[in-house]
C-alpha positions as CSV (number, residue, x, y, z in Angstrom):
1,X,5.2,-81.7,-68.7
2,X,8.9,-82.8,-69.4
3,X,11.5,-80.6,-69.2
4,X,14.3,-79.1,-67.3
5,X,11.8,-78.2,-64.1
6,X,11.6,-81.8,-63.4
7,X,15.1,-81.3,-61.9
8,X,13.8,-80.5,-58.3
9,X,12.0,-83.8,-58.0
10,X,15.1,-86.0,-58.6
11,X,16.8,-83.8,-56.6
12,X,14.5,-84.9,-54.0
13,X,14.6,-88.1,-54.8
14,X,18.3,-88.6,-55.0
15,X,18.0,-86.5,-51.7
16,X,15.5,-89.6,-50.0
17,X,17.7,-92.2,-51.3
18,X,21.2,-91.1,-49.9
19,X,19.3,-90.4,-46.1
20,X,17.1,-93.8,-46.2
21,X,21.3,-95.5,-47.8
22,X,19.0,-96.5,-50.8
23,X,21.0,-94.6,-53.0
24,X,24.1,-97.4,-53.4
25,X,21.9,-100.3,-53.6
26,X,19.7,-99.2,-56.4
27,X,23.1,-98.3,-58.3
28,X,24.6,-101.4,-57.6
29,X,21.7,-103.0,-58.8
30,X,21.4,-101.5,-62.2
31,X,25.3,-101.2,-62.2
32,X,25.6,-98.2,-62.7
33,X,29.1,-96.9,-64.7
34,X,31.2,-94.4,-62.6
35,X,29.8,-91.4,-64.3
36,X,26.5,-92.0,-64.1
37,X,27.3,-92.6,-60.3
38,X,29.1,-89.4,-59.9
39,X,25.9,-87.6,-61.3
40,X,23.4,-89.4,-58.7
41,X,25.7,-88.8,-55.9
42,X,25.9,-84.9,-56.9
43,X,22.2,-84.5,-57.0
44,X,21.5,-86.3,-54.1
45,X,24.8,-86.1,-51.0
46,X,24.8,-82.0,-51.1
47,X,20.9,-82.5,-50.2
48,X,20.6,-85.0,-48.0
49,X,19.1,-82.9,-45.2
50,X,15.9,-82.0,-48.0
51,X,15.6,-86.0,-48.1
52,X,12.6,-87.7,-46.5
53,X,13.4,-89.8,-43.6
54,X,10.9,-92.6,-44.1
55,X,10.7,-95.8,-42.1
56,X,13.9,-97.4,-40.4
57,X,12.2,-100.4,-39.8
58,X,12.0,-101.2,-43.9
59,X,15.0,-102.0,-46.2
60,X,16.3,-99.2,-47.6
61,X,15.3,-99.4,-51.2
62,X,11.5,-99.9,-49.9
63,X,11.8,-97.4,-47.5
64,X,12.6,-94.8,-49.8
65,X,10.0,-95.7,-52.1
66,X,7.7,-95.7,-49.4
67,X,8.5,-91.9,-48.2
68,X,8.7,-90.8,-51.8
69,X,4.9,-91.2,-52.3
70,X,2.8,-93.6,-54.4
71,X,4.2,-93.2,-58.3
72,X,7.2,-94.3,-56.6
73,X,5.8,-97.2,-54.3
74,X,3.4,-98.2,-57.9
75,X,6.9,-98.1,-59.6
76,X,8.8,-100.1,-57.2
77,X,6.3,-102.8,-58.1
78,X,6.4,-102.5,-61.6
79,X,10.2,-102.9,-61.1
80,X,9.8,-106.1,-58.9
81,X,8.1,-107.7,-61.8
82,X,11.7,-106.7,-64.3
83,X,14.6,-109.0,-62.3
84,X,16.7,-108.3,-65.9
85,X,16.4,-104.7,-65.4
86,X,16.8,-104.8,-61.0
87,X,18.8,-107.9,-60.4
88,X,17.1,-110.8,-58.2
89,X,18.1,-109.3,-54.7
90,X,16.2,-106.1,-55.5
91,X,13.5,-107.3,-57.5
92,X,13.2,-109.7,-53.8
93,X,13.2,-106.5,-51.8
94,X,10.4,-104.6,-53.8
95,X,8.8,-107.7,-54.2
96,X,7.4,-107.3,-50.6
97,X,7.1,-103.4,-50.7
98,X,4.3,-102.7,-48.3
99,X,1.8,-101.0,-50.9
100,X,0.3,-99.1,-47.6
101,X,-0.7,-95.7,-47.1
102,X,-2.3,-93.8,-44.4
103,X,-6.4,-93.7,-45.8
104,X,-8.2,-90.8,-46.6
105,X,-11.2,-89.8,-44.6
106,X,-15.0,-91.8,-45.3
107,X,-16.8,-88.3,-46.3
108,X,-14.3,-87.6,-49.0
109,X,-14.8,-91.0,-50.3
110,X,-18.0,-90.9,-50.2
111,X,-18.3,-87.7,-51.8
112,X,-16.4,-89.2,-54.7
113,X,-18.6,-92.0,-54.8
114,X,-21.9,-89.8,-55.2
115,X,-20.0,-87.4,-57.5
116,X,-18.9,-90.7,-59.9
117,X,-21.9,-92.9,-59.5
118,X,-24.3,-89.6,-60.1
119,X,-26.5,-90.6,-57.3
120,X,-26.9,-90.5,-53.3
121,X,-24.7,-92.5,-51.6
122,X,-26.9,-93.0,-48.7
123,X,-29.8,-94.4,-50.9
124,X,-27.4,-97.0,-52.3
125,X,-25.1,-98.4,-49.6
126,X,-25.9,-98.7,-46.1
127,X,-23.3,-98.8,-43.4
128,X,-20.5,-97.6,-45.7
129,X,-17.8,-98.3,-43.3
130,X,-14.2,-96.8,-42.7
131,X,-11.4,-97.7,-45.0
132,X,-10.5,-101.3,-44.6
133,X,-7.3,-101.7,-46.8
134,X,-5.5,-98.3,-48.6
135,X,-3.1,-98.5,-51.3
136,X,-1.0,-96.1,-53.2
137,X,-3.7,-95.6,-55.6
138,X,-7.3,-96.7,-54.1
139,X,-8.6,-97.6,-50.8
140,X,-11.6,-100.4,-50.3
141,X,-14.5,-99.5,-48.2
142,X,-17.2,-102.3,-47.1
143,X,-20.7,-101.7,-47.7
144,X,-24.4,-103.3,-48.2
145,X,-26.5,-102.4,-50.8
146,X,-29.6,-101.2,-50.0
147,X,-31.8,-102.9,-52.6
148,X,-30.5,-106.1,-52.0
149,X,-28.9,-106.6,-49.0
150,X,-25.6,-107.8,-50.3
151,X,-22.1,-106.9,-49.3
152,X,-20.0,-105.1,-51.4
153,X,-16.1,-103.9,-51.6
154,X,-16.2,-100.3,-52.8
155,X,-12.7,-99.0,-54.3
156,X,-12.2,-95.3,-54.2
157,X,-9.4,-93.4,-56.2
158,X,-7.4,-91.0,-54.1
159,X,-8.2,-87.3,-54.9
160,X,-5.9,-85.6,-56.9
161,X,-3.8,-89.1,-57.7
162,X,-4.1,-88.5,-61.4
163,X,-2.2,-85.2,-61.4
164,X,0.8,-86.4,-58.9
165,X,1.4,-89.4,-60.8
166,X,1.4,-87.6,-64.1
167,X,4.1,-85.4,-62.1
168,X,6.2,-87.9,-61.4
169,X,6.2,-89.5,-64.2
170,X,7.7,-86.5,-66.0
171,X,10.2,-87.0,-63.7
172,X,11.1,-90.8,-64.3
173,X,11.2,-89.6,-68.1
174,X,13.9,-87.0,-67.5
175,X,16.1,-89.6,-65.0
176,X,15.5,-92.1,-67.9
177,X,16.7,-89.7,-70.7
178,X,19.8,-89.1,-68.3
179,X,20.6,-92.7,-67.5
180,X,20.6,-93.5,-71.3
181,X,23.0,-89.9,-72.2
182,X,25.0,-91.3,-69.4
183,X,25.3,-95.1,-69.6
184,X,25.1,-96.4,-73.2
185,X,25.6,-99.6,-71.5
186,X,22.3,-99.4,-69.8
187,X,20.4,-99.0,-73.2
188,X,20.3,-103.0,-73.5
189,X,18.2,-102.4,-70.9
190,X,15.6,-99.9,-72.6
191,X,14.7,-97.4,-69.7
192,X,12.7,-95.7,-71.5
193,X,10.9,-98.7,-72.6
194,X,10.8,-99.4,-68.8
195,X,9.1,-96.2,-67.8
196,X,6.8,-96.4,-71.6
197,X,5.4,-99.5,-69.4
198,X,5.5,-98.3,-66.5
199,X,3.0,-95.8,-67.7
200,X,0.8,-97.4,-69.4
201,X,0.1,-99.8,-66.2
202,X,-0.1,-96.8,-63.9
203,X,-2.8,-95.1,-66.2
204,X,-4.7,-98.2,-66.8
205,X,-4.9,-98.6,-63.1
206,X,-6.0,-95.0,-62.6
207,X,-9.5,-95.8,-65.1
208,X,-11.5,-98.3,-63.0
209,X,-13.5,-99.2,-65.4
210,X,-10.6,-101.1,-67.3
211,X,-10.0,-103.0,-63.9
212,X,-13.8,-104.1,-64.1
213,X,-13.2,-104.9,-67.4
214,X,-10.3,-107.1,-66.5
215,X,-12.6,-108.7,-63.7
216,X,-15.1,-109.4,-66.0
217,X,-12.9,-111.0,-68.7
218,X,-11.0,-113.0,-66.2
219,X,-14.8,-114.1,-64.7
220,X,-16.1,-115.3,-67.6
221,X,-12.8,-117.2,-68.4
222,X,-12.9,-119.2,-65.0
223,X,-16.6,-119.4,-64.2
224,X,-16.5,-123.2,-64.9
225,X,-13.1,-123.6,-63.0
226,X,-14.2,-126.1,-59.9
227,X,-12.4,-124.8,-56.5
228,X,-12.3,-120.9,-57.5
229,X,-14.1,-118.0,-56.8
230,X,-14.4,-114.6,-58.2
231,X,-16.3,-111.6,-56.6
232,X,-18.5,-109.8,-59.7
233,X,-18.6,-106.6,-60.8
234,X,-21.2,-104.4,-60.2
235,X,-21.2,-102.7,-63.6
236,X,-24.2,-99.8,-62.6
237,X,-22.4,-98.9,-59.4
238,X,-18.9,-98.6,-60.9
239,X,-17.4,-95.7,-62.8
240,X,-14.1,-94.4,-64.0
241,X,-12.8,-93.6,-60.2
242,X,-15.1,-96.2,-58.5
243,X,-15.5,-99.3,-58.6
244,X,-18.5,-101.9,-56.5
245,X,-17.5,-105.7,-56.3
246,X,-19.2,-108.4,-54.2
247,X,-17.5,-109.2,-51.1
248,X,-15.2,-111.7,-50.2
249,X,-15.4,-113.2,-47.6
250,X,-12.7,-115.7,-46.7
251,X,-9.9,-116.4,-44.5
252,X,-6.5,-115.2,-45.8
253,X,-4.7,-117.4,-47.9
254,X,-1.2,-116.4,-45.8
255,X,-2.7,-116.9,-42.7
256,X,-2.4,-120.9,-41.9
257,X,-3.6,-121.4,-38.4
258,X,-7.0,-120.0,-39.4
259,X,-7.1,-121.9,-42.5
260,X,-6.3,-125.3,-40.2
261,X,-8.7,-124.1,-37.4
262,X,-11.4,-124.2,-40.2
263,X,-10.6,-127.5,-41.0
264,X,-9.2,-127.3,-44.9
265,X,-6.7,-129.5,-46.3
266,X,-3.8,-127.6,-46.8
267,X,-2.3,-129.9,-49.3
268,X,-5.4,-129.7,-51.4
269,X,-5.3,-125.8,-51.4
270,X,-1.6,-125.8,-52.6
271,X,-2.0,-128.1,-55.4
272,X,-5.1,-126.2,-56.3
273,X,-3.6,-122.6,-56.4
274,X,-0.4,-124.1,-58.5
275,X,-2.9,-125.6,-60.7
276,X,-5.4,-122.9,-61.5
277,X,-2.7,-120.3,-62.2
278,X,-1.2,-123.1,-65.0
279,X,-4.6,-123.7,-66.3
280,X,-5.1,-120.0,-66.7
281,X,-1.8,-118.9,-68.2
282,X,-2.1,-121.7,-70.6
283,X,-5.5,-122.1,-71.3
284,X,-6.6,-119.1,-71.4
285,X,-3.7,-116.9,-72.2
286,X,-4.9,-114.4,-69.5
287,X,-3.8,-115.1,-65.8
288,X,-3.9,-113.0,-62.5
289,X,-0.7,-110.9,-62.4
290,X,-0.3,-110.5,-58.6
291,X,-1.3,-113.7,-56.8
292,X,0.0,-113.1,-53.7
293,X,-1.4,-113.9,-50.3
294,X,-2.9,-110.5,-49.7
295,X,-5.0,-111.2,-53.0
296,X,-6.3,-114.7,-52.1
297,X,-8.6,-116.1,-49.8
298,X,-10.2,-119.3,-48.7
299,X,-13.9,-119.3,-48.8
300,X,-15.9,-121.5,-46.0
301,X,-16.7,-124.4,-48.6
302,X,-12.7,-124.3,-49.6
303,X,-13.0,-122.7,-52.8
304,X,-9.8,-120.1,-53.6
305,X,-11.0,-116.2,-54.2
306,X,-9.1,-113.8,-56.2
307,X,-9.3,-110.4,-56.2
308,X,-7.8,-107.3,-56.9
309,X,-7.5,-107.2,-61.4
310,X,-5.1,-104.4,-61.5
311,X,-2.6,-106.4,-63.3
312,X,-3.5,-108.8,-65.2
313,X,-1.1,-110.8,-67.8
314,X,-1.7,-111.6,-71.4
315,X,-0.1,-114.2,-73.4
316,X,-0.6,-114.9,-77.0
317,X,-1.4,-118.4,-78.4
318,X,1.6,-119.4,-79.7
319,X,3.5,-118.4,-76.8
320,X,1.5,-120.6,-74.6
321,X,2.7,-123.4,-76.8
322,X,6.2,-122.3,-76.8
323,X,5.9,-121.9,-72.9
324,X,4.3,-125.4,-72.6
325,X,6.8,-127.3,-74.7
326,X,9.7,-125.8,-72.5
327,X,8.1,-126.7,-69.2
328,X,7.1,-130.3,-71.0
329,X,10.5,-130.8,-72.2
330,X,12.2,-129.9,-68.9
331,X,9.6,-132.2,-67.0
332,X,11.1,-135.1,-69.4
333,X,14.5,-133.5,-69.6
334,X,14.6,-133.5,-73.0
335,X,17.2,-130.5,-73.6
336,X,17.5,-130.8,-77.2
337,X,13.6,-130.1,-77.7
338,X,13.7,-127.7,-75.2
339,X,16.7,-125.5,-77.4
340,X,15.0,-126.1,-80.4
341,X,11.9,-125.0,-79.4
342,X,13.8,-121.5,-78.2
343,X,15.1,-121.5,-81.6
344,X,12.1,-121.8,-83.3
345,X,10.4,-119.1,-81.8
346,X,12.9,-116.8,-82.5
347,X,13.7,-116.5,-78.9
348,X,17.4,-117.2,-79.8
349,X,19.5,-115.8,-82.6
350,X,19.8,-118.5,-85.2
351,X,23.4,-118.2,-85.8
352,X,23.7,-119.6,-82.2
353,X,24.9,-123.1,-81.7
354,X,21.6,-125.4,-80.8
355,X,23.8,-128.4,-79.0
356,X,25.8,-126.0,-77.3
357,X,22.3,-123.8,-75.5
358,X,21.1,-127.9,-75.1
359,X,24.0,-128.5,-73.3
360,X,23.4,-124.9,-71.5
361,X,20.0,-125.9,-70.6
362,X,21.2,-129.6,-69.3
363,X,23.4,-127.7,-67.0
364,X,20.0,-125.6,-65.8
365,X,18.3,-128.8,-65.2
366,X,20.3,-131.7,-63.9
367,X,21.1,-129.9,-60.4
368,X,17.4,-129.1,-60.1
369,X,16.3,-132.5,-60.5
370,X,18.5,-134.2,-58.7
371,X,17.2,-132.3,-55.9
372,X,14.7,-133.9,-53.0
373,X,11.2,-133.5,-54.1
374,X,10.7,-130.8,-51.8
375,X,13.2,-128.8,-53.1
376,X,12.5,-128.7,-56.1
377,X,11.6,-124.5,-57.5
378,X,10.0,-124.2,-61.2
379,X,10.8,-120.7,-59.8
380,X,14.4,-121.3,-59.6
381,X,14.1,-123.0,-62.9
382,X,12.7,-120.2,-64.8
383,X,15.2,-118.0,-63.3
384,X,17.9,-119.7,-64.2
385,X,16.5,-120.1,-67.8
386,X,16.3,-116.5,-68.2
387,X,19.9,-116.4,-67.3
388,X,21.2,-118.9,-70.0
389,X,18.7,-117.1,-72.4
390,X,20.4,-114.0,-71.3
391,X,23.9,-115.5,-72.2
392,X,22.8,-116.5,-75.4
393,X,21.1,-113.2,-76.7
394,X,17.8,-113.7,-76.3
395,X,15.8,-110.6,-76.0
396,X,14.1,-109.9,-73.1
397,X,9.8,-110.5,-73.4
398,X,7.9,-108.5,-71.1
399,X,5.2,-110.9,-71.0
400,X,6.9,-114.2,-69.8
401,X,8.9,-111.6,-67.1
402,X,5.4,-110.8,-65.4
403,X,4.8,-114.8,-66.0
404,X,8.0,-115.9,-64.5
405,X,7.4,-113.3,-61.6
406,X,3.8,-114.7,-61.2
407,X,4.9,-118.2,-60.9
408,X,7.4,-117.3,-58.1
409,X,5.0,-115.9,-56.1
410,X,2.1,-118.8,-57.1
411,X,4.5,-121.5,-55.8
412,X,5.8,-119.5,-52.7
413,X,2.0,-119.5,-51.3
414,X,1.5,-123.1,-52.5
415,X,4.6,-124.0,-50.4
416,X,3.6,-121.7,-47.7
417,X,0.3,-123.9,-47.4
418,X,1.9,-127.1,-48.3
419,X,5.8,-126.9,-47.4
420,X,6.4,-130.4,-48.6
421,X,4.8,-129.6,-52.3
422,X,6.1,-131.6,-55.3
423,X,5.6,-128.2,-57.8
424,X,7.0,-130.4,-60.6
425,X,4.3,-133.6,-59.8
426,X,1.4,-131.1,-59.2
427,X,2.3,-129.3,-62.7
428,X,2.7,-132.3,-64.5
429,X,-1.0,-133.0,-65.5
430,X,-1.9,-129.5,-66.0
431,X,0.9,-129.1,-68.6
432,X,-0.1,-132.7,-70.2
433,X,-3.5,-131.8,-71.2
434,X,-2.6,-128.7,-72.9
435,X,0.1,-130.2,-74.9
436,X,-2.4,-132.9,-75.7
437,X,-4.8,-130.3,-76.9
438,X,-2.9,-128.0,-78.6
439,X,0.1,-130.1,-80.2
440,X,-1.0,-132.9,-82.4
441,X,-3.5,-133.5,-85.0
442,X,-6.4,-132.3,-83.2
443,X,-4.6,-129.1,-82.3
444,X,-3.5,-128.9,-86.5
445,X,-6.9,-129.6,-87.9
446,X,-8.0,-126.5,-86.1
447,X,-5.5,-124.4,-87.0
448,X,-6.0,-125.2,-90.5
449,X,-9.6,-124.4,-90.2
450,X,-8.5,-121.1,-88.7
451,X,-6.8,-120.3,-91.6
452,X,-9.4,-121.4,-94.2
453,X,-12.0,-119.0,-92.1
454,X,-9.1,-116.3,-92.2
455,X,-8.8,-116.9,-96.2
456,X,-12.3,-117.0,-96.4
457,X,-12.7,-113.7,-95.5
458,X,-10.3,-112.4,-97.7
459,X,-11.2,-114.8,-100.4
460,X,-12.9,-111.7,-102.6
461,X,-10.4,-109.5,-102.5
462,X,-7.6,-112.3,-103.3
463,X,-7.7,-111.3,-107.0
464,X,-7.4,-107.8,-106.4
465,X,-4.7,-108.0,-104.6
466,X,-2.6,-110.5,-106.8
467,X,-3.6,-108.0,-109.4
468,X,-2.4,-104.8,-107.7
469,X,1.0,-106.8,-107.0
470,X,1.3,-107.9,-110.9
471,X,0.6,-104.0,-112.1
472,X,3.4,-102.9,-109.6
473,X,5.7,-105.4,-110.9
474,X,5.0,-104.5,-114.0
475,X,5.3,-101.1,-113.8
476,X,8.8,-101.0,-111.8
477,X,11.9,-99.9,-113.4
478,X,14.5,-103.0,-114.7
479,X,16.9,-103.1,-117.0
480,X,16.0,-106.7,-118.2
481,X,12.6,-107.3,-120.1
482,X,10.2,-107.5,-117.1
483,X,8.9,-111.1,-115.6
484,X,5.8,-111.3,-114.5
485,X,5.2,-112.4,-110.7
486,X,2.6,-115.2,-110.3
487,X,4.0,-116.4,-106.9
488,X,1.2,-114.1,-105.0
489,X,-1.6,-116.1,-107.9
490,X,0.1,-119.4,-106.5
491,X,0.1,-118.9,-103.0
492,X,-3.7,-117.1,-103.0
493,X,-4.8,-120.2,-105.0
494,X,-2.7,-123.0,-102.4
495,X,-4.0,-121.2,-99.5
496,X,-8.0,-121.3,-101.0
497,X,-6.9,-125.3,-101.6
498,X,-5.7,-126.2,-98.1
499,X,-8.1,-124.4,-95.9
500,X,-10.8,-126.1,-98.8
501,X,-9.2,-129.6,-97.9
502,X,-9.1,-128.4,-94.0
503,X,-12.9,-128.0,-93.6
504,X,-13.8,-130.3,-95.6
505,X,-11.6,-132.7,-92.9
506,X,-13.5,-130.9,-90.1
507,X,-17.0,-131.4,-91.6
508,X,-16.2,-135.3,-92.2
509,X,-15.2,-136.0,-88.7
């Protein structure tokens, strides 16, 4: 519930971050004005000694977050993913926040298991076995299922994780509210909006049948993708709070003596990871949201496995075009295609000059590409982009932020595998086909036969509605003798002709 009582809890937190000297960094970060400043140093200085100490060992923004308990570690992530809310240096620091907590004991999990699942746990899975990973929100068991003798990853929520996070969460909604009252300036950068998000993530997480969900989705997407592995869902032995996948076994992706002791090609596994994530983003529209090291593995036959679908990122259709165009027009460094194509989406206010964000954009480019091959960062790219964007008003899209996070991490384990990776040669043929297959004539011919099936369906109620829109017309007020509107007629009856003359193209190919 929010309200007033949520003031304990950021005293406590403004308590954590003064003893762990968090407290500075994360108001440099967000640049915080001096009042809102004087505010955090009130609720937090005079209580220091209530603070947790957390680990010395961690920087102290993660080391707060850590102490402070797992809404805050979850939100530290969230924020990782938001360098125009954080700044790069701290969106680098919770990039790497250790998402680690001490596990909770086998019989409780297994009680929640039986509890969930409705049946025995001991007539389903043999040798459930102590926690192998634990995160903020689950922990992963390994077991074999009984009936088949397969290995299975078994994720278990934490009890009671439901109700803390809801807690906090009431608590990030006051410190929002405040942040706002205090720093108009910091309303540009929506914190409410931030938390809204941050919520909706956090509770999707907390249902694991949406994270099978995502599994299956992002499954049946990539079952045809050559090199790539996905462990499957065990629909009848998952539930709301647990969750049964196959096993993955692999070597870790981060761990690059094993992987050369096995006797993979490094090169061909960094190409491959680069390439997959494109192919996915674009392709599909729906891509792994945190490919990192810890999420990968190397099967023995070389195939890449993903795991862990908590977040997962979504992009539309015409997005993926807009995306691809800019990557495709900075691979040719064609500037002026790549500002137009920001001003045709709307990305960019129109009253902006389009030579003058070209000549922006040349300025991102040129130093990049004149770069040695193996310095070369579509990571640094997009970064900078967002910067010049930034300059020129564009409003910030949630979306490409997870996508532009995504691809930093993508390319830093390509480069961890492969340290002398062209990004830009490896992305090149990836980004080729899709502009290949989505703009030109092939690409337009479907989309007009979208929009014949679209008109289609609406065809019978076309004159209902051009009717509807005449009798309002008619029956509004004017002071000169009324006109009657056949522009909604016309367009109804263009529409009906060009999706007509699109299938009838489609049929005669």
């Amino acid at each position: 519930m929010r309200g007033p009582h949520n003031i304990w809890r950021l005293i406590r937190t403004g308590a954590t971050l003064e003893r762990t000297g968090a407290m500075s960094v994360v108001l440099d970060a967000f640049q915080a004005p001096p009042g809102l400043r004087l505010v955090a140093r009130i609720l937090g200085w005079p209580f220091k000694w209530l603070g947790l100490k957390g680990d010395p060992s961690m920087p102290p923004a993660t080391r707060a977050l850590t102490a402070l308990g797992p809404a805050y570690i979850k939100f530290g992530q969230i924020l990782s993913t938001r360098p125009d809310v954080v700044g790069d240096d701290l969106a680098l620091q919770l990039r790497v926040l250790q998402d680690k907590l001490p596990p909770f004991p086998k019989a409780e999990a297994k009680r929640e298991s039986e509890r969930e699942l409705e049946v025995p746990v001991d007539q389903v899975f043999a040798n459930f076995s102590e926690p192998v990973a634990a995160a903020s929100i689950a922990q992963v068991h390994k077991a074999t299922l009984i009936e088949t003798g397969e290995d299975v990853a078994i994720k278990v929520l934490r009890p009671g994780i439901e109700r803390a996070f809801r807690k906090d969460i009431d608590a990030f909604y006051l410190a929002a509210t405040m942040v706002e009252m205090l720093s108009p300036s910091s309303r540009r950068l929506k914190p409410m909006d931030v938390i809204t998000h941050f919520e909706g993530v956090v509770m999707g997480e907390l249902d694991l049948r949406l994270e099978s969900s995502a599994a299956a989705e992002y499954a049946a997407n990539t079952g045809k993708d050559d090199g790539f592995q996905l462990p499957m869902v065990q629909w009848d032995l998952s539930a709301k709070r647990v969750m049964t996948l196959g096993w993955a076994e692999g070597i870790p992706a981060g761990d690059v003596v094993a992987i050369d002791a096995a006797g993979h090609d490094r090169r061909i596994l960094g190409e491959r990871i680069l390439q997959l994530f494109l192919s996915h983003a674009l392709r599909d529209g729906y891509f792994h949201g945190d490919m990192h090291q810890g999420n990968l593995k190397i099967a023995a036959n070389g195939d890449i496995i993903a795991y862990d679908f908590g977040i997962m990122g979504r992009i539309d259709e015409y997005t993926r075009r807009v995306y691809a165009e800019i990557l495709f027009g900075f691979i040719r460094k064609d500037y002026k295609r790549v500002a137009e194509v920001h001003f045709e989406a709307g990305y960019v206010p129109a009253d902006k000059d389009v030579d003058e964000f070209a000549r922006a954009l040349r300025a991102v480019g040129e130093p990049i590409f004149g770069m040695d091959a193996t310095r070369i960062s579509m990571a640094r790219l997009l970064t900078y982009l967002f910067e010049v964007t930034e300059r020129f008003g564009m409003e910030t899209r949630t979306e490409l932020i997870l996508l532009q996070r995504t691809m930093v991490v993508v390319e830093g384990v390509a480069r961890t595998l492969n340290p002398h990776i062209n990004i830009w040669e490896v992305a090149r043929p990836v980004v080729e086909d899709y502009i290949k297959e989505s703009i030109g004539p092939k690409a337009l011919l479907a989309d007009l036969a979208k929009t014949a099936r679209v008109l289609a369906r609406f065809g019978p109620r076309l004159p209902q509605m051009a009717e509807a829109a005449l009798i309002r017309q008619a029956g509004s007020p004017s002071p000169e003798m009324p006109k009657r509107n056949w522009s909604p007629v016309f367009w109804a009856m263009s529409g009906l002709l060009v999706g007509g003359v699109a299938v009838f193209a489609a049929l005669s190919l």
